[in-house]
gemmi code that builds the backbone of each chain (N, CA, C; Angstrom):
import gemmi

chains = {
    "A": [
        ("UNK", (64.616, 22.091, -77.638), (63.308, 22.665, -77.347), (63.479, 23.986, -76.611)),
        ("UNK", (62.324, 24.763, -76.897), (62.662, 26.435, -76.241), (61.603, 26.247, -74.632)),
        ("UNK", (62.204, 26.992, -74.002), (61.130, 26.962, -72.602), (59.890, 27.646, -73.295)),
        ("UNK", (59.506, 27.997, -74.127), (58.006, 28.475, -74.025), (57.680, 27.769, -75.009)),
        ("UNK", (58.147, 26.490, -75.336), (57.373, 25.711, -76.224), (56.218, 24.744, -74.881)),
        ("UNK", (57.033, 24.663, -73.740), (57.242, 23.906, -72.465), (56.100, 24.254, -71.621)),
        ("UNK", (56.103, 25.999, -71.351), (55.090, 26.879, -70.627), (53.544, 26.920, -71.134)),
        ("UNK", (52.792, 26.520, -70.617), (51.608, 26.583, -70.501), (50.842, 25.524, -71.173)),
        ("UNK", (51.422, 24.635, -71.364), (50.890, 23.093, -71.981), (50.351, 22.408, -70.936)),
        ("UNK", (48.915, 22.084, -71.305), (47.847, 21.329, -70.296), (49.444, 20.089, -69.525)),
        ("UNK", (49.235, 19.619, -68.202), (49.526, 18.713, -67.758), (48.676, 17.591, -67.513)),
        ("UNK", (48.573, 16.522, -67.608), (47.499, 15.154, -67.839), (48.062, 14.620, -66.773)),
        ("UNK", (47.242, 12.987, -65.946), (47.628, 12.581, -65.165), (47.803, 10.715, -66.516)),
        ("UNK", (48.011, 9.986, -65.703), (48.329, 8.687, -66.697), (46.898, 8.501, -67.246)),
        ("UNK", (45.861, 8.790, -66.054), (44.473, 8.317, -67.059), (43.957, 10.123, -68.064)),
        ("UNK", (44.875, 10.409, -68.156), (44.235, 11.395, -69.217), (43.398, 12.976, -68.421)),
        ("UNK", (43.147, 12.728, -67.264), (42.559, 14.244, -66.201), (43.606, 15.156, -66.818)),
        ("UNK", (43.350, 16.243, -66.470), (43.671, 17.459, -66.713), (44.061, 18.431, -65.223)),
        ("UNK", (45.584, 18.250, -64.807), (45.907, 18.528, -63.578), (46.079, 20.133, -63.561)),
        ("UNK", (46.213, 20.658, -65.061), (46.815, 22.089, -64.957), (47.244, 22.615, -65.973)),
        ("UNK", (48.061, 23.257, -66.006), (49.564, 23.511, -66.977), (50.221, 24.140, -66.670)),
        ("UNK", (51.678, 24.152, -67.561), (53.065, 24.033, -67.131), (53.322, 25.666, -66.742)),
        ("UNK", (53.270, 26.294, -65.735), (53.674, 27.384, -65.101), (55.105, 28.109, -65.115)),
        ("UNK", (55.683, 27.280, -64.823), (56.906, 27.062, -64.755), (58.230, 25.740, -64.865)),
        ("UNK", (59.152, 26.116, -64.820), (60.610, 24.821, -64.931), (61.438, 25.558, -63.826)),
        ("UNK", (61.254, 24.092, -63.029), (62.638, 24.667, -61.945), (63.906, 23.817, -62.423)),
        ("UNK", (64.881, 24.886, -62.036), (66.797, 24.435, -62.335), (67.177, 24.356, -61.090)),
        ("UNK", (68.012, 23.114, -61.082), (69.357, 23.589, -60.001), (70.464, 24.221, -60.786)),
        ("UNK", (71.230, 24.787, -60.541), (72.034, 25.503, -61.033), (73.708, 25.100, -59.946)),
        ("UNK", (74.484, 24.421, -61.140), (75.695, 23.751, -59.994), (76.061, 25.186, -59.725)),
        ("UNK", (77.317, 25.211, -58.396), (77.514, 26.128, -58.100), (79.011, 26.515, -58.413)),
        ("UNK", (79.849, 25.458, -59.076), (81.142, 25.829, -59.992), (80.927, 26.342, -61.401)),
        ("UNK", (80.126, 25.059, -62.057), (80.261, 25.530, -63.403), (79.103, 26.358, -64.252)),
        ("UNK", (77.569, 26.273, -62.999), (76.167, 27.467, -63.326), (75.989, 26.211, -64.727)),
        ("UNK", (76.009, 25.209, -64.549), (74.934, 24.296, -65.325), (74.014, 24.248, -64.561)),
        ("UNK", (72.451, 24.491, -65.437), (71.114, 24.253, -65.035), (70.726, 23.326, -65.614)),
        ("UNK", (70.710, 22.381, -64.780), (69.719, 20.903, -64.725), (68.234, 21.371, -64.435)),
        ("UNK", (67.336, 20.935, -65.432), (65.731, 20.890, -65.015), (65.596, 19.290, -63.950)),
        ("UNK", (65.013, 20.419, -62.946), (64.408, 19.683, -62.103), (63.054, 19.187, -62.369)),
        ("UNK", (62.263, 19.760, -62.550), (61.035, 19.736, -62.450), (59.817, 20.448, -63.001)),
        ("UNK", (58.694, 20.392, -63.275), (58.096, 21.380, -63.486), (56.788, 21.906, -62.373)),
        ("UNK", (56.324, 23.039, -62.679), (55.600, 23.881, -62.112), (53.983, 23.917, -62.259)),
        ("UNK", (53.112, 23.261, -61.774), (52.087, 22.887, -62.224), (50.616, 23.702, -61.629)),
        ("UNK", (50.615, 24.721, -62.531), (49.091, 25.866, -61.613), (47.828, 25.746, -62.234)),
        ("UNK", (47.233, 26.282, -62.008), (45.658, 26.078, -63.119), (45.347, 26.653, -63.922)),
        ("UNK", (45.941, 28.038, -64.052), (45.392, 29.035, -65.040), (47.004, 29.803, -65.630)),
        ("UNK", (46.876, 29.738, -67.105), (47.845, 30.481, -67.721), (48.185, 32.076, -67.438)),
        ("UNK", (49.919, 32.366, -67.675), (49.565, 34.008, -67.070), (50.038, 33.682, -65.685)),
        ("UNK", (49.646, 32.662, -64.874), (50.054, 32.822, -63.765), (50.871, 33.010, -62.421)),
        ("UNK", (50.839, 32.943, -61.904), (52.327, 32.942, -60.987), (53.548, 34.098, -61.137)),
        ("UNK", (53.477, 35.225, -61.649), (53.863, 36.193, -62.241), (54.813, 36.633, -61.287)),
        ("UNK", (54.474, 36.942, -60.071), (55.447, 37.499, -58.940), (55.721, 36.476, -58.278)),
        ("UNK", (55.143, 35.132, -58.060), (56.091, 34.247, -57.268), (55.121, 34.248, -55.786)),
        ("UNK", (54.106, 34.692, -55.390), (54.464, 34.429, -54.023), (54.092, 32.872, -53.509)),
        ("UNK", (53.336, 32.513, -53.696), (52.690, 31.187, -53.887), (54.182, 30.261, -53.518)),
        ("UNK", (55.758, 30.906, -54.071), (56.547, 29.893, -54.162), (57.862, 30.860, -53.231)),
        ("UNK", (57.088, 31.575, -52.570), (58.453, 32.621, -51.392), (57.372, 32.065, -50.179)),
        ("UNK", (58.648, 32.756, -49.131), (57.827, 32.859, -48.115), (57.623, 34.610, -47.954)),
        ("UNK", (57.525, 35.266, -48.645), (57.662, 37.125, -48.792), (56.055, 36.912, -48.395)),
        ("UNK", (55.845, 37.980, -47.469), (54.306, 38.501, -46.867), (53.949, 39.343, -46.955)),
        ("UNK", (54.944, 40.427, -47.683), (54.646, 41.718, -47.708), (54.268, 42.225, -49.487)),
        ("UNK", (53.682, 43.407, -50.023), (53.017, 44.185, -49.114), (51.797, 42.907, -48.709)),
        ("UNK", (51.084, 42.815, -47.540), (50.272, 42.055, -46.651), (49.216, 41.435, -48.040)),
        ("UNK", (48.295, 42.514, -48.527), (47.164, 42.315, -48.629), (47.811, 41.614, -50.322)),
        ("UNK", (48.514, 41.911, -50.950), (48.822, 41.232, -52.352), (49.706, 39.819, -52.187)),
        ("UNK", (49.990, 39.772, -50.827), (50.731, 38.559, -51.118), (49.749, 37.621, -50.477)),
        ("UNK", (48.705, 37.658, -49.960), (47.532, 36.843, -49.136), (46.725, 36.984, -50.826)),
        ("UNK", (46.320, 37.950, -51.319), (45.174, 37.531, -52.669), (45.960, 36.738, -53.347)),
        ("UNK", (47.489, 36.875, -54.000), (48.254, 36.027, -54.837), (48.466, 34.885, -54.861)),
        ("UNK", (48.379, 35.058, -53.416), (48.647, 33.229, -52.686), (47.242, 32.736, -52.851)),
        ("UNK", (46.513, 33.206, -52.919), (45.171, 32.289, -52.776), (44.825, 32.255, -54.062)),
        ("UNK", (45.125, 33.294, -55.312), (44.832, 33.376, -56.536), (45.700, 31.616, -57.034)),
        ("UNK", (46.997, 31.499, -56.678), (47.624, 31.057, -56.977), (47.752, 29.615, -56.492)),
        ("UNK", (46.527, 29.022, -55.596), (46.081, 27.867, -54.556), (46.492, 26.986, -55.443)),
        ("UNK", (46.709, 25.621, -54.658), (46.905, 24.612, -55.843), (47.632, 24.310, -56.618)),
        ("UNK", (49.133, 25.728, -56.875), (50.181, 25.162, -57.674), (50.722, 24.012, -57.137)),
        ("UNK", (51.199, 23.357, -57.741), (52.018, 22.487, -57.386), (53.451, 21.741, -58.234)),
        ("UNK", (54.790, 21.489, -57.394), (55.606, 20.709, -58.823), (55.575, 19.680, -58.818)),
        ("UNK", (56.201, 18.886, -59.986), (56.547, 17.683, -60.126), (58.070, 17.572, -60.682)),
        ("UNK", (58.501, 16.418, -60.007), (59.814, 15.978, -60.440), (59.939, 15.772, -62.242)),
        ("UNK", (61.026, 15.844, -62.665), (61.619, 15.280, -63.981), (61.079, 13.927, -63.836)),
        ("UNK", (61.491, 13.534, -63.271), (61.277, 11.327, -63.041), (60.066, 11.433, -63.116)),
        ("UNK", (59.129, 11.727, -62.779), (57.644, 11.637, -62.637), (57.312, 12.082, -64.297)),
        ("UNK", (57.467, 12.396, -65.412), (57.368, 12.948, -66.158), (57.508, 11.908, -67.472)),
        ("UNK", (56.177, 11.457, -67.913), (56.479, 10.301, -68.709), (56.562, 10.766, -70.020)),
        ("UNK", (55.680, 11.620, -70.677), (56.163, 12.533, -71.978), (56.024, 13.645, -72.132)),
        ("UNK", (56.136, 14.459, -73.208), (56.251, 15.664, -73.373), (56.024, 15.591, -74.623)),
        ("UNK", (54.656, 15.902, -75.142), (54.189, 16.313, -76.474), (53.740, 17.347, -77.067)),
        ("UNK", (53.213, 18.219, -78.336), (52.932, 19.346, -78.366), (51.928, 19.371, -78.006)),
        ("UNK", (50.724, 18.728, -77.731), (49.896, 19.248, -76.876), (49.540, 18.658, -75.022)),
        ("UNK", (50.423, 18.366, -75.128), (50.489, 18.443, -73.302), (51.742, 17.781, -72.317)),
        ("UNK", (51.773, 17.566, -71.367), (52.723, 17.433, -70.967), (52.061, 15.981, -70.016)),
        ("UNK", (52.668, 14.675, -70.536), (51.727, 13.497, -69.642), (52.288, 13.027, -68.311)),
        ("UNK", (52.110, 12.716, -67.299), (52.730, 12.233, -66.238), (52.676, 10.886, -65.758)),
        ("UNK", (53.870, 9.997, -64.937), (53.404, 9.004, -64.895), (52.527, 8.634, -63.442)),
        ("UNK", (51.866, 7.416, -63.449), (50.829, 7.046, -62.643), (51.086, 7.009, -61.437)),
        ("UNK", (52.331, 7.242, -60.779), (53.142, 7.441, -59.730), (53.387, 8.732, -59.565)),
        ("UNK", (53.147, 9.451, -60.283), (54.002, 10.897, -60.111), (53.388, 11.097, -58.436)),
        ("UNK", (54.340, 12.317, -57.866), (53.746, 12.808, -56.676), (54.365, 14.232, -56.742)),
        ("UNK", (53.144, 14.655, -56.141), (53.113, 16.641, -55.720), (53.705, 17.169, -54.841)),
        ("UNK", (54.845, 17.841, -55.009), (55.564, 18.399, -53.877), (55.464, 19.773, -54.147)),
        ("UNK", (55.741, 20.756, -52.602), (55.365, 21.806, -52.387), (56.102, 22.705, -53.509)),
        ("UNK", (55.309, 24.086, -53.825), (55.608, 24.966, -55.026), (57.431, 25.282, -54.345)),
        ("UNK", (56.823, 25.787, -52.527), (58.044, 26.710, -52.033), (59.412, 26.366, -53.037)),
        ("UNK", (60.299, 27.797, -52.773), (61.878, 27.455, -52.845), (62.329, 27.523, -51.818)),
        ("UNK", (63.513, 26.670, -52.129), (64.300, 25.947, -50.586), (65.438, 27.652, -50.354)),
    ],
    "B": [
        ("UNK", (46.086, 23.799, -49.355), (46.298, 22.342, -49.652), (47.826, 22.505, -50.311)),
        ("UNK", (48.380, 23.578, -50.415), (50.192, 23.734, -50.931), (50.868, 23.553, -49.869)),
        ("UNK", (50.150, 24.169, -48.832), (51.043, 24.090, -47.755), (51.202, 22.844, -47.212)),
        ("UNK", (50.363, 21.538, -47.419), (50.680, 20.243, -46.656), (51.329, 19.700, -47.676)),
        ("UNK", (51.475, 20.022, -48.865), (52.439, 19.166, -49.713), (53.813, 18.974, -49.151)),
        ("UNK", (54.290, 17.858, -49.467), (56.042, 17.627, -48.778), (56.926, 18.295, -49.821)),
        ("UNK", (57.897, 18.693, -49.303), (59.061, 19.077, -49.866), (59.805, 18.283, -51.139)),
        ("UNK", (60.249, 18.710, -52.018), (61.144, 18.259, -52.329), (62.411, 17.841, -52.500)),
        ("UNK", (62.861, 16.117, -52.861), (64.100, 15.876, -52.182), (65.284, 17.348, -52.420)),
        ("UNK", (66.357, 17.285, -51.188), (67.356, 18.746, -51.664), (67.991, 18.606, -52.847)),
        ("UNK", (68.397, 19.364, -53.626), (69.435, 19.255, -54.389), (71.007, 19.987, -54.476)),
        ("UNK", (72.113, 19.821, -55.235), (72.910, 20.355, -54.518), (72.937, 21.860, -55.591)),
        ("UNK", (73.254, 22.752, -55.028), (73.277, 23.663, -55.801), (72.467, 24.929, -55.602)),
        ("UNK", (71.820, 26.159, -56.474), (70.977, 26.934, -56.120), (69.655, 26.477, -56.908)),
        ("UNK", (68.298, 27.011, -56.450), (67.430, 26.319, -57.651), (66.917, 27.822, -57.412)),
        ("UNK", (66.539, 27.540, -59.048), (65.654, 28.556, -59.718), (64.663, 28.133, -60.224)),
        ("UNK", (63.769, 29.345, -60.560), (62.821, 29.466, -61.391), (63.172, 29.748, -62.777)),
        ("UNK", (62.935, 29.287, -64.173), (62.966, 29.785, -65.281), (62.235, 31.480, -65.540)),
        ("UNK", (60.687, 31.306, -65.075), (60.383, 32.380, -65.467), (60.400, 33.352, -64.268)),
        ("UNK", (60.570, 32.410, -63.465), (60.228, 34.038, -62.329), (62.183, 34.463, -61.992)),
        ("UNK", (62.971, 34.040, -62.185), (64.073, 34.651, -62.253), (65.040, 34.477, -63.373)),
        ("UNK", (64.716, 33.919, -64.877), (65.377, 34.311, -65.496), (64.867, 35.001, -66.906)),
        ("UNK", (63.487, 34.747, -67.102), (63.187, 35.636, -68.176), (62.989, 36.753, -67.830)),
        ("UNK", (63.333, 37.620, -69.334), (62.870, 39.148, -68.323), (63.886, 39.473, -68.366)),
        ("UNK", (65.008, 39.216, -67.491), (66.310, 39.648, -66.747), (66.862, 40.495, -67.930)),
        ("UNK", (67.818, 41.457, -67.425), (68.454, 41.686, -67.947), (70.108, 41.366, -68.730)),
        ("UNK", (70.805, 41.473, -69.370), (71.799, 41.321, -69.903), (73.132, 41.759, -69.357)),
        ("UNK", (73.958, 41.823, -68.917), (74.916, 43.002, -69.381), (76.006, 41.541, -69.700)),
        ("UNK", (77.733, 42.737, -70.381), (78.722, 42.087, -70.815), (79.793, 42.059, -69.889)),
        ("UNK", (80.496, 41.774, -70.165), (82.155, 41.547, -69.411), (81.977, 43.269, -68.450)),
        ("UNK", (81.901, 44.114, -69.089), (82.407, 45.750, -69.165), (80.728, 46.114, -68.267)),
        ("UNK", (80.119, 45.284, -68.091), (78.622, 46.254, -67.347), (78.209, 46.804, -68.401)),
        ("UNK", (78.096, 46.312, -69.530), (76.941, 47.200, -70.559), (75.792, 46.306, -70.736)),
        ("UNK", (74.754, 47.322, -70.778), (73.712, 46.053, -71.059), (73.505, 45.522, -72.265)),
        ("UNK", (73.164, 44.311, -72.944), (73.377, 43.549, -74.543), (71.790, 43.336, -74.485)),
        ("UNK", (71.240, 42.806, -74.069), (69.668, 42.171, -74.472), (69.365, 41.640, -73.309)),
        ("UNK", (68.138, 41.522, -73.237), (66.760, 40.790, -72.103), (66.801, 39.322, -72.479)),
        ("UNK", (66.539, 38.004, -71.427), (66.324, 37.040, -71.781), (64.777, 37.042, -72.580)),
        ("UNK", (64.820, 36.261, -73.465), (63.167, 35.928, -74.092), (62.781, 35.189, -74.392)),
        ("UNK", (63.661, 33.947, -73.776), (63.685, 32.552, -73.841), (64.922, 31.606, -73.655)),
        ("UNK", (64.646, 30.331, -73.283), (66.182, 30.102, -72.862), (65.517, 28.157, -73.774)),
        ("UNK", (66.926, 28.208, -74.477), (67.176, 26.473, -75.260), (67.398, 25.711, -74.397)),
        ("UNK", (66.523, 24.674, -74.417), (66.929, 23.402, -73.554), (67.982, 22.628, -74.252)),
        ("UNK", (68.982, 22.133, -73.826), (69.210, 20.830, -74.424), (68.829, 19.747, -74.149)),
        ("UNK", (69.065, 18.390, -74.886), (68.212, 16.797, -74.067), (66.756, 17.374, -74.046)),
        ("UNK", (65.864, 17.794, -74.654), (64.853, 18.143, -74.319), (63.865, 17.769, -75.411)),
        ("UNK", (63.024, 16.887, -75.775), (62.122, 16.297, -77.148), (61.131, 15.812, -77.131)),
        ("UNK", (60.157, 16.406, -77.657), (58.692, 15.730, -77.751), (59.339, 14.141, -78.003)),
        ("UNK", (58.094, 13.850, -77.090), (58.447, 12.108, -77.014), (58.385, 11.592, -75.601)),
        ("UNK", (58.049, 10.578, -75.500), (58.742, 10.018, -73.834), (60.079, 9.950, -73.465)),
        ("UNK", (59.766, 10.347, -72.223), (61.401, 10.279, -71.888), (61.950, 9.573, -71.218)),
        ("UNK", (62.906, 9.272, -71.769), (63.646, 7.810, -72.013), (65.321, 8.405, -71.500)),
        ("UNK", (65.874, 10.072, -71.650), (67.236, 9.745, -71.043), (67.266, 10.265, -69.355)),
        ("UNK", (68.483, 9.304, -69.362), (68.918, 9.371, -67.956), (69.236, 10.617, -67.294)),
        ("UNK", (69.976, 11.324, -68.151), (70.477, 13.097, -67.927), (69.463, 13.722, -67.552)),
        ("UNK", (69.434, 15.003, -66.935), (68.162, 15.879, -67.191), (68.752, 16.491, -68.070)),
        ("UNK", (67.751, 17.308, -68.887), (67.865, 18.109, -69.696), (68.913, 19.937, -69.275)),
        ("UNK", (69.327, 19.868, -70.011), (70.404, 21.579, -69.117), (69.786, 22.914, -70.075)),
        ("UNK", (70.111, 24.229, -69.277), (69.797, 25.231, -70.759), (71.286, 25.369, -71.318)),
        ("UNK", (70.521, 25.365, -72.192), (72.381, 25.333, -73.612), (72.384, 26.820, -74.062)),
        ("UNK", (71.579, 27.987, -74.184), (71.679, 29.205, -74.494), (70.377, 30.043, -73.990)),
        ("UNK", (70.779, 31.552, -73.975), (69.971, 32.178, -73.642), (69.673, 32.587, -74.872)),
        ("UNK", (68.316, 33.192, -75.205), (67.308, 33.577, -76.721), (67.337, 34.770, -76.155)),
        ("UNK", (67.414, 35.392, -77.583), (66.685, 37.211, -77.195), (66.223, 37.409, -78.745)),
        ("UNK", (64.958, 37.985, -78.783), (64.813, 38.423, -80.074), (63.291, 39.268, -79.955)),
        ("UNK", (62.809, 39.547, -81.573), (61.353, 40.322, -81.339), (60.299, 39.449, -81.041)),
        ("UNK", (60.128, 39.455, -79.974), (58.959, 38.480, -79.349), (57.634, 39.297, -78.510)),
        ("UNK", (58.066, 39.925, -78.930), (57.129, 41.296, -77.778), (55.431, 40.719, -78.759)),
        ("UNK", (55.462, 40.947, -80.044), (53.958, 40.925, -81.147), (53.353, 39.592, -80.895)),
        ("UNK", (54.193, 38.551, -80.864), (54.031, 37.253, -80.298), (53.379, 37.001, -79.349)),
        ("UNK", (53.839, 37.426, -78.348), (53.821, 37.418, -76.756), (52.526, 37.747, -76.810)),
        ("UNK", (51.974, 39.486, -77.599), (50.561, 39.811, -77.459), (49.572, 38.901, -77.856)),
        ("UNK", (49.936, 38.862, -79.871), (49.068, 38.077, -80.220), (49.036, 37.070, -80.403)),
        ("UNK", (49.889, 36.146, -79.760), (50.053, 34.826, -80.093), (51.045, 34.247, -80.842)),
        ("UNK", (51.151, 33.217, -81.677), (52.831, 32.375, -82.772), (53.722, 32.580, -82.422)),
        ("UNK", (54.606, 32.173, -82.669), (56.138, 31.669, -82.391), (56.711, 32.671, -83.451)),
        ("UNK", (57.809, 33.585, -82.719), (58.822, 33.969, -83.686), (59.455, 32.852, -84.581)),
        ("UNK", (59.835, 33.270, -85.961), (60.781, 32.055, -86.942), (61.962, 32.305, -86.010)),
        ("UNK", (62.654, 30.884, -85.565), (64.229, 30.413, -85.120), (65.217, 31.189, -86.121)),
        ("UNK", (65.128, 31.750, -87.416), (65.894, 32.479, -87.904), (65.943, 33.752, -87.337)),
        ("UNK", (64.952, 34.592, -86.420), (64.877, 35.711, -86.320), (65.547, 35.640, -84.829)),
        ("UNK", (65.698, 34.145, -84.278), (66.279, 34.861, -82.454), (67.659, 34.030, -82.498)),
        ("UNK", (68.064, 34.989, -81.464), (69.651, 35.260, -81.577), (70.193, 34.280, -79.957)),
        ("UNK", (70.917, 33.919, -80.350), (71.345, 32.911, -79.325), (72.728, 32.807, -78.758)),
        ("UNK", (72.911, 33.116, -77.189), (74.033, 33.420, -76.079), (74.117, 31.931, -75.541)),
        ("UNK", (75.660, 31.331, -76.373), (75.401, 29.964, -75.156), (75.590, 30.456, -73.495)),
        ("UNK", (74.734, 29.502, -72.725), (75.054, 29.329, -71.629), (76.227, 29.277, -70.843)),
        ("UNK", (76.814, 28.796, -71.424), (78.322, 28.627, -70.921), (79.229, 30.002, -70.676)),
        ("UNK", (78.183, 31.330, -71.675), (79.477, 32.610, -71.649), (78.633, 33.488, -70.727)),
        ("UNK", (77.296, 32.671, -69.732), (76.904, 33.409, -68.344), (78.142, 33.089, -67.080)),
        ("UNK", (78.401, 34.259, -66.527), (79.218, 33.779, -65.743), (78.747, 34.319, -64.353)),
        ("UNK", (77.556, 34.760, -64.207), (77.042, 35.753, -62.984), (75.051, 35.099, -63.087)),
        ("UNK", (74.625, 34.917, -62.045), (73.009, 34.947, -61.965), (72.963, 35.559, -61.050)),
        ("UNK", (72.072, 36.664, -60.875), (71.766, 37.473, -59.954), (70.284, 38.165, -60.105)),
        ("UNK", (70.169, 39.561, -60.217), (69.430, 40.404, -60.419), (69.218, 40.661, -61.901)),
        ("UNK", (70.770, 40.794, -62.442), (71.123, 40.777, -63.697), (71.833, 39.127, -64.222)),
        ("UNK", (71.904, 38.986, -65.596), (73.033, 38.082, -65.737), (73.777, 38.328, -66.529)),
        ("UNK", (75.026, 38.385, -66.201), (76.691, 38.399, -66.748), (76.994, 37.950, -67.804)),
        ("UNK", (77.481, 38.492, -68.285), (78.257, 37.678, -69.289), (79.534, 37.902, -69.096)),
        ("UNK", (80.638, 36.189, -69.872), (82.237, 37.065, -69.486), (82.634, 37.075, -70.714)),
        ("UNK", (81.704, 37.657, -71.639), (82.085, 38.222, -73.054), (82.037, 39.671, -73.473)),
        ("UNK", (82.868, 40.603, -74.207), (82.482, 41.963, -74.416), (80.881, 41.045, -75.436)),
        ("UNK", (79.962, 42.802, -75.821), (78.768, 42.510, -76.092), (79.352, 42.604, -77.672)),
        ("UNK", (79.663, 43.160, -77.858), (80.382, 43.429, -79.375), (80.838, 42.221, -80.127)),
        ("UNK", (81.456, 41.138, -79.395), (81.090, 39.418, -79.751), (80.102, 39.247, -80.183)),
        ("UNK", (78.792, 39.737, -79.203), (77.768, 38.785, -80.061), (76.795, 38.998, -80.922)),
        ("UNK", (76.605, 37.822, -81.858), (75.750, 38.262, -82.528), (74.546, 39.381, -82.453)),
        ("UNK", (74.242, 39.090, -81.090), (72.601, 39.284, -80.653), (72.370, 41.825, -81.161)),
        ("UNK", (73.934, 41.684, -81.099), (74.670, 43.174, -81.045), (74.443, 43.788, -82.296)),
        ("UNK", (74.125, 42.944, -83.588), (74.988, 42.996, -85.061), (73.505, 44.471, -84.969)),
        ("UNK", (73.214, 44.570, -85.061), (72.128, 45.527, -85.521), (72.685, 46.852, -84.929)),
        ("UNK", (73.148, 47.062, -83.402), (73.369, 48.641, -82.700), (74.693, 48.476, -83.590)),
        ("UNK", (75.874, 47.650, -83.815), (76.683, 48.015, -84.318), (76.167, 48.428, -85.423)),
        ("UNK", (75.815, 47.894, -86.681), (75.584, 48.308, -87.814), (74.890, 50.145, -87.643)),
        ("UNK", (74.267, 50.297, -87.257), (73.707, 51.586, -86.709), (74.703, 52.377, -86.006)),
        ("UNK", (75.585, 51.829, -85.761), (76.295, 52.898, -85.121), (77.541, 53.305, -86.476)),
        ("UNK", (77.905, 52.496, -87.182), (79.093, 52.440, -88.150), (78.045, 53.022, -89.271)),
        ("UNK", (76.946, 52.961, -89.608), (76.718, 53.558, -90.902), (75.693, 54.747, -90.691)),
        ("UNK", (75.117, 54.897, -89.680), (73.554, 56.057, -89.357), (74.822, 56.774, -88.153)),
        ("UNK", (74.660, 56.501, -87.046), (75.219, 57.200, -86.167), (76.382, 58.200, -86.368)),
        ("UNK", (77.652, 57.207, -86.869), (79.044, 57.591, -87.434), (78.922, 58.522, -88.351)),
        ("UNK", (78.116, 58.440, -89.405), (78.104, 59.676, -90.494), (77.451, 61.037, -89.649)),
        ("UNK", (76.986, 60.850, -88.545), (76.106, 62.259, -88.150), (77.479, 62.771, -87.654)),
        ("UNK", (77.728, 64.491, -87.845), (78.975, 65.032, -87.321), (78.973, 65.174, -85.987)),
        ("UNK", (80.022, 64.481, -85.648), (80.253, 64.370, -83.724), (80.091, 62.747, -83.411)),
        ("UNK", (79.004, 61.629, -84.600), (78.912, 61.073, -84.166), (79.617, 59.987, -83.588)),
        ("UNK", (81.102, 59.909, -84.299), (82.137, 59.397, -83.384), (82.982, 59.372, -82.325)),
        ("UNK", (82.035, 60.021, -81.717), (83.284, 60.228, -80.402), (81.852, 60.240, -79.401)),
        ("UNK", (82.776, 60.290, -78.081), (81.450, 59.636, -76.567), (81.478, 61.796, -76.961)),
        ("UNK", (80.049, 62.532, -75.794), (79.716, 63.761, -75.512), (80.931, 64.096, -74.726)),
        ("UNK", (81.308, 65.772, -75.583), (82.597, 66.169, -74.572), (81.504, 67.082, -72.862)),
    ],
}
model = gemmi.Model(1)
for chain_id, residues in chains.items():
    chain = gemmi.Chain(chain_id)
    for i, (resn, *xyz) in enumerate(residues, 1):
        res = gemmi.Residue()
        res.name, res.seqid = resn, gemmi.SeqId(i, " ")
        for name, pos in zip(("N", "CA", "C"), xyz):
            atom = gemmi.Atom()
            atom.name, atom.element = name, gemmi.Element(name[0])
            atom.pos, atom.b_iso = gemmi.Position(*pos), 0.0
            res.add_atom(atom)
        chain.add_residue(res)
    model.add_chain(chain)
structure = gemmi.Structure()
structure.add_model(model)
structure.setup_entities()
């Protein structure tokens, strides 16, 4: 599968809601051999989004674009791989357990 | 309401973003030349369906191809038209990403070469770098 088959597919909760769509895929990336394992995905409300990231830095500057971005950008949230019950062409389903952890990078 | 969300467990390693630090990026080869922009990256382990394996899924190659008309108006380039860098011959993530291959290996190249051996080469001078 290509990552932009991945990007921007509604995300569902187990009863069928409509949490978002797929923003992004986070990797760890080992640090011998630079294999990227998907962690997780990236879950915002509106396609297009998240473009510069701040929502997921702690960067404050310049002041006034990283305060509108962040607020443009309210509500992202990821989810683990494990939490992730399918992946179809039209959406991405989660399971009834899943839980929301913060956009930030560590 | 992002900010009271909990963390996620650590993992070992660096984590990235797909799109916010690797599409886009640029290319270069073994030698610092630049070869192509990422414009998509192949999952492997990765399939419509529930998921059922234990592995996570890894990227198996970086994509580069004409995706720009797409991108505007919408559809999927045909898989015959994009050109594919396994993963394995990145050897750098940064600003840029590395390769530890000359660019002249790869496929993704076959077009500036061809242009350079049959359009370029016939123009007089055109074989040699500017004296």
């Amino acid at each position: 599968m290509l990552l932009t088959e991945l990007l921007e597919l509604p995300v569902l909760d187990a009863g069928g809601t409509r949490l978002g769509l797929v923003v992004d895929a986070r990797f760890a990336v080992a640090p011998d051999s630079l294999e990227a394992s998907l962690l997780g995905l990236l879950v915002g409300r509106r396609a297009h989004a998240a473009f510069l990231g701040y929502e997921r830095k702690s960067e404050n500057a310049p002041a006034l674009i990283a305060r509108y971005l962040r607020w443009h950008e309210r509500g992202t949230f990821l989810v683990l791989l494990q939490d992730v019950r399918s992946i179809e062409p039209d959406g991405v389903r989660l399971d009834s357990t899943y839980r929301r952890y913060s956009p930030f990078l560590p | 309401m992002t900010a009271s969300l909990p963390d996620p467990p650590p993992v070992r390693g660096r984590v990235l973003d797909a799109r916010l630090h690797l599409l886009d990026r640029q290319v270069l080869d073994l030698e610092g030349q630049p070869v192509t922009t990422v414009d998509d990256l192949e999952l492997a382990d990765l399939q419509h369906g529930e998921r059922r394996e234990a592995e996570p899924p890894t990227i198996s190659a970086l994509i580069s191809g004409p995706i720009l008309t797409t991108r505007l108006f919408g559809g999927r380039t045909p898989r015959t038209r994009l050109h594919r860098i396994a993963w394995d011959q990145v050897t750098e993530i940064d600003i840029v990403l590395t390769l530890g291959v000359p660019g002249d290996a790869l496929e993704v190249t076959w077009f500036e070469r061809w242009l350079a051996e049959h359009v370029i080469g016939r123009i007089p001078g055109g074989r040699h770098a500017p004296d």
